[in-house]
Wavefront OBJ file of the C-alpha trace (Angstrom):
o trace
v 0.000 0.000 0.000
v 1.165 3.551 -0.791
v 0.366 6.492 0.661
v 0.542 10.044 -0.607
v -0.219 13.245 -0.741
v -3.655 13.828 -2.868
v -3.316 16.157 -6.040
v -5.944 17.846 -7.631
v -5.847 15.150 -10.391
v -7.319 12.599 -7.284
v -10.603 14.450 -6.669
v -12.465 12.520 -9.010
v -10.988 8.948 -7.823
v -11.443 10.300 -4.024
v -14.613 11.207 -4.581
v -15.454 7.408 -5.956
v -14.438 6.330 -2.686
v -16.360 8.653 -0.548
v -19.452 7.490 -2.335
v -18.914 4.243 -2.551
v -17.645 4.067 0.851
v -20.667 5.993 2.175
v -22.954 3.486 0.237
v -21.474 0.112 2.093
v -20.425 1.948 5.640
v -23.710 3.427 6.072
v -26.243 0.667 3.992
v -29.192 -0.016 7.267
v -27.844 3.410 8.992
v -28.963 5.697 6.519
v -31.768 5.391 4.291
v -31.085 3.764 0.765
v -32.567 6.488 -1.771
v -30.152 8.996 0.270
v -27.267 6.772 -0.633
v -28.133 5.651 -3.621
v -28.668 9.636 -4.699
v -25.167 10.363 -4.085
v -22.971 11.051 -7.247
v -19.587 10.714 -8.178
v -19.726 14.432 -9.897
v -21.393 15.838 -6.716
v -18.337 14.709 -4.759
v -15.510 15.490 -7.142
v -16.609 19.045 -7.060
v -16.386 19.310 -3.337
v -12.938 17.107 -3.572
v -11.962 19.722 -5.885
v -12.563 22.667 -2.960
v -10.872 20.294 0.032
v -7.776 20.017 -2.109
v -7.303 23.585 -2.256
v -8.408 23.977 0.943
v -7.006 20.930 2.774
v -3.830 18.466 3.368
v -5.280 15.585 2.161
v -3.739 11.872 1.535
v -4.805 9.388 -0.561
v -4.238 5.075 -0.021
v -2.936 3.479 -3.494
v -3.330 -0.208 -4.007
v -0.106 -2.203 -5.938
v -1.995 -1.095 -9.202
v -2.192 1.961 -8.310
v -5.877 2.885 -7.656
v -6.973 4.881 -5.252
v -8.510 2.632 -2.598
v -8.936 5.246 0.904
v -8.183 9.139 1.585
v -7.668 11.183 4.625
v -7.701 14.672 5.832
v -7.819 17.042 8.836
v -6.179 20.014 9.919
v -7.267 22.619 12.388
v -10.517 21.865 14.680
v -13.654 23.157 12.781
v -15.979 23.342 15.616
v -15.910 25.953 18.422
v -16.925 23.159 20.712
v -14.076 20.860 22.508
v -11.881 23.875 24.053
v -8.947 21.061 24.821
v -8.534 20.238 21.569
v -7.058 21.695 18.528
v -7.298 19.766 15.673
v -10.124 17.783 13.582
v -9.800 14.483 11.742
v -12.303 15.143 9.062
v -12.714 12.500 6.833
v -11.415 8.806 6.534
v -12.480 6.050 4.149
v -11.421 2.978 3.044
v -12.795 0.648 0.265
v -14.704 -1.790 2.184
v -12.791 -4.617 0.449
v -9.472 -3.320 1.729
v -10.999 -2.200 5.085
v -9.405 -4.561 8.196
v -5.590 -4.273 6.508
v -4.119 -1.211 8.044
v -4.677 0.958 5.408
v -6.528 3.195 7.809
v -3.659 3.450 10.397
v -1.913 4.484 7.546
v -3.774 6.899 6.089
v -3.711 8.425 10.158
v -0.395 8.915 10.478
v 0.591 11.347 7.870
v -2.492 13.738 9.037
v -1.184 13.451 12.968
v 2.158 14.276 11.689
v 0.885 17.225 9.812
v -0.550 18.317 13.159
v 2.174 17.778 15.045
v 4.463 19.781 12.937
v 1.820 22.304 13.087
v 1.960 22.190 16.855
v -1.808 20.867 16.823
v -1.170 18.189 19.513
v -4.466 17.150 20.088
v -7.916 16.184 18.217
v -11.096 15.103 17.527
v -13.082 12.800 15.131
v -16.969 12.517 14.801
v -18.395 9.015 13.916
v -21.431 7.983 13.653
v -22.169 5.407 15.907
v -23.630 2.936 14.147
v -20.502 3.179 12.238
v -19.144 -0.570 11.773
v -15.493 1.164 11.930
v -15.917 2.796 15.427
v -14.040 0.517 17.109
v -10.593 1.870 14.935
v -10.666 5.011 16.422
v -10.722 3.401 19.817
v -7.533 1.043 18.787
v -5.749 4.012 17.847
v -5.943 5.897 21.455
v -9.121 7.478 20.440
v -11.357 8.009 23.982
v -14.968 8.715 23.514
v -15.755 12.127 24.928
v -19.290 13.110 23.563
v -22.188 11.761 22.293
v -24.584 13.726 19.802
v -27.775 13.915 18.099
v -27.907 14.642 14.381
v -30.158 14.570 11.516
v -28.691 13.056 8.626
v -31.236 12.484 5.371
v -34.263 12.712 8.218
v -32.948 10.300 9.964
v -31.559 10.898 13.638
v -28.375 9.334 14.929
v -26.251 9.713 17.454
v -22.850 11.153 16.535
v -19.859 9.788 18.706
v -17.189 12.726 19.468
v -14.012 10.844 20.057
v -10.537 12.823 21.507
v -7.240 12.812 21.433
v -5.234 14.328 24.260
v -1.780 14.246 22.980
v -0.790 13.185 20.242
v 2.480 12.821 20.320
v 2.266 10.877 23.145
v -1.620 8.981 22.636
v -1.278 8.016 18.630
v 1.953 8.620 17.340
v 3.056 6.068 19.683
v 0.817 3.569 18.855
v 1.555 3.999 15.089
v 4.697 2.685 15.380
v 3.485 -0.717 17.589
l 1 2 3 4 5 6 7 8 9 10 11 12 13 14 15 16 17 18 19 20 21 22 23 24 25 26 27 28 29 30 31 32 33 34 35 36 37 38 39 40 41 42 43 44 45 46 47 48 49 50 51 52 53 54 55 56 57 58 59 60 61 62 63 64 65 66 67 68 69 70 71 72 73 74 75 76 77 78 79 80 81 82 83 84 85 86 87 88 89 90 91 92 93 94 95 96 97 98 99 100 101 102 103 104 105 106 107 108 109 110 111 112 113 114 115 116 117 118 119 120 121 122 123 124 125 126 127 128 129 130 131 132 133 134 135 136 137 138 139 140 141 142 143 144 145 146 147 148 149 150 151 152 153 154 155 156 157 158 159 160 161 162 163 164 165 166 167 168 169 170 171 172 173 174 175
């Protein structure tokens, strides 16, 4: 697996992923004409923005296809005073999902951080999320837990934190 920084020539194959990975992650959480409304152009224009806007990374296979992105930066939320920065986005193929590719995809964001002396930060899951449980394995400690309206539906939204990061992910990165 190869990770990377994303270029602008990725938002269309990042925004496959988001879709796609939306469509399996959230099948039975959110309703199906939602997911099955959501387009590949849709997303590629927003991919477009974040890549201007945003350090993001992308997850290359051996062939190289994109198969997972991630991105974060500075906290977007006014909320969570003891924390700086936000994890944003993270997804993974479900077929290479399980196979570190997410740890991965992690560590060049926290580093980004890091050198940006954000030592500390959140990520919002939902949490009927299948995936939940990575954040967890990776230091993550659950410090909130929201209600949100996503497509009509309402679901609680998980709000997990990272102290320190040097000291809560980076080290566990490395295990």
């Amino acid at each position: 697996m190869y990770i990377r920084k994303a270029t602008m020539n990725d938002a269309y194959d990042i925004a496959k992923v988001h879709v796609d990975s939306w469509r399996t992650t959230y099948k039975g959480i959110l309703p199906d004409d939602f997911l099955e409304q959501l387009s590949y152009e849709k997303r590629n224009k927003l991919w477009e923005k974040n890549l201007d806007e945003q350090n993001v990374y992308v997850a290359e296979d051996a062939e190289g296809k994109i198969v997972g992105f991630s991105t974060g930066g500075i906290k977007k939320t006014s909320n969570y005073d003891k924390y700086a920065g936000e994890l944003y986005a993270i997804y993974i193929l479900e077929e290479f999902q399980g196979k570190g590719v997410g740890k991965l995809l992690m560590q060049p964001i926290v580093q980004d951080m890091v050198a940006s002396d954000i030592n500390s930060m959140i990520v919002l899951v939902l949490e009927d999320n299948p995936s939940k449980n990575f954040y967890e394995n990776l230091g993550g400690r659950k410090i909130e837990t929201l209600e949100v309206t996503i497509a009509g539906v309402v679901v609680n939204e998980l709000v997990y934190g990272w102290k320190d990061l040097n000291q809560s992910f980076l080290d566990r990165g490395n295990e």
